[in-house]
C-alpha angles and dihedrals in degrees: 000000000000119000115271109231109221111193127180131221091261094059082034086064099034093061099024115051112156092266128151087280093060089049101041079051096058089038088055087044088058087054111043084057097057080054090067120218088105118123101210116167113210107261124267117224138177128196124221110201100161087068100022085263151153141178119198126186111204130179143149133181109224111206105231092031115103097207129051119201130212108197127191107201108169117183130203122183101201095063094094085073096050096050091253124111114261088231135052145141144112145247129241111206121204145193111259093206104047117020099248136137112254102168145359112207113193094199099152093220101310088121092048088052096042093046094044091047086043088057096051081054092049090047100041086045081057111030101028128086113271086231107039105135103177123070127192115188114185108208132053114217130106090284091053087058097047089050090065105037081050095055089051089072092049113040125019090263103196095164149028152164131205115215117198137168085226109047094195095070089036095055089042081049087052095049092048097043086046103056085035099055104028093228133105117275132164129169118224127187091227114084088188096067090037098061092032091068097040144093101196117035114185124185121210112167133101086244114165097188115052120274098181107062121200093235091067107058127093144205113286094017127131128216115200094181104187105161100074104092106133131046100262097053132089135157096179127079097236079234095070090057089055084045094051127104094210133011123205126187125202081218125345110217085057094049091052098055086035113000130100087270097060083064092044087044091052104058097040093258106138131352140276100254142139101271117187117265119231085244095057087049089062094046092054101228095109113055113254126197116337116188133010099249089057120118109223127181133191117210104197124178097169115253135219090248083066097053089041087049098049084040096055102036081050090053093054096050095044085049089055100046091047084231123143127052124289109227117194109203 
């Protein structure tokens, strides 16, 4: 039997920053699975109401790429106050031909976060305005962070503002980002102002009520909403999705159960239709934005050909670094 290779979160984040190659590797992901070809099972997903928690299993198996990754992300939201990270979890890689394992990577969620920062970047590089300057992300976690060091590497983002509910972490957000990124950033406690002034709006909480309302978008803005992954969240108003110019799932059959659709769908908002997929907008054979007045919006719920992407693209790296710990089993 080969050797299985176990790396930890520390080698993880040695050979695999969210760089342009990370980005340019979940674009390719995206795709690859308008493409068709992927076997993608639908998540599966628990909830955890007893400790304000999930657990999703995501995977995909990517023809032409020799490894498949399953990959356990739970999520509770109360760690914070219990000094833990609200999210955690690892990835299993497997051989694609046989079957067998190739790695465990105990990243405790660092690839989740990278590949989903990696998508914002990916959706705001295809539905924003090449020009768009000014960035408001709503939330201040880590994810909020990575979005917008993500979205450095793919518009010139001069400006941004972090809203929180709580403006503490979102002040202590704005000084790091700051020093880290070299640009302005301030936090502010009103999610009104914030979106008024910006070209790119991205949502990262585990909101169930909504935290973007449609009265507050404007013409040529773009809305990455990336929070909303289970049935009883939603960070958008389901106005916002009637008041869009364009609409653009991650994957549709997913938006549609947890994604900010399922919210717009439930209350009568918009329609059941075939809206385009991120992945169709890349390959060009579903029409993207249009005109710079248009309102776009990316519903991303974060799908299996991601996780078996980053793992991928990391198993590479650590093999070519010779990192990690060789198991024989």
């Amino acid at each position: 039997m080969p050797d299985i290779r176990i790396v930890g979160e520390a080698d993880l984040r040695a050979h695999v920053p969210l760089d342009r190659a990370a980005i340019d590797c979940i674009e390719d992901a995206f795709r690859t699975l308008a493409g068709g070809g992927v076997e993608m099972p639908p998540i599966l997903s628990m909830p955890i109401h007893d400790f304000n928690g999930e657990v999703d299993v995501k995977t995909a198996y990517v023809p032409g790429v020799e490894s498949f990754a399953i990959k356990v992300s739970p999520g509770f939201f109360d760690n914070p106050g219990l000094g833990l990270p609200s999210t955690s979890g690892l990835m299993v890689l497997f051989s694609a031909r046989t079957g067998l394992v190739e790695a465990v990577l105990l990243d405790n969620g660092y690839l989740t976060d990278v590949r989903t920062a990696a998508a914002g970047a990916v959706a705001a590089r295809h539905l924003s305005r090449p020009d768009a300057h000014r960035a408001a992300i709503l939330g201040a976690g880590m994810q909020a962070g990575l979005q917008l060091e993500a979205l450095t590497q793919v518009r010139d983002v001069r400006e941004a503002v972090i809203w929180g509910r709580n403006i503490e972490a979102a002040t202590r957000l704005a000084g790091d980002l700051r020093e880290r990124l070299g640009i302005t950033v301030t936090a502010s406690d009103d999610a009104e102002s914030a979106v008024g002034s910006a070209d790119i709006i991205v949502t990262t909480t585990p909101a169930t009520k909504p935290i973007l309302l449609e009265a507050w978008l404007r013409p040529g803005q773009h809305v990455t909403a990336m929070g909303s992954d289970q049935p009883n969240k939603c960070e958008l108003e389901p106005a916002c999705l009637a008041r869009a110019d364009l609409y653009v799932a991650d994957r549709l059959s997913q938006t549609r159960l947890q994604g900010e659709l399922r919210a717009a769908l439930a209350v009568a908002a918009v329609e059941d239709r075939a809206y385009p997929e991120l992945g169709q907008i890349i390959a060009q054979t579903a029409e993207g934005r249009t005109s710079d007045h248009q309102i776009t919006i990316a519903d991303l719920t974060g799908t299996g050909v991601q996780d078996t992407a980053i793992a991928t693209l990391a198993y590479a790296r650590i093999r070519k670094a010779n990192a990690g710990t060789a198991f024989s089993s």
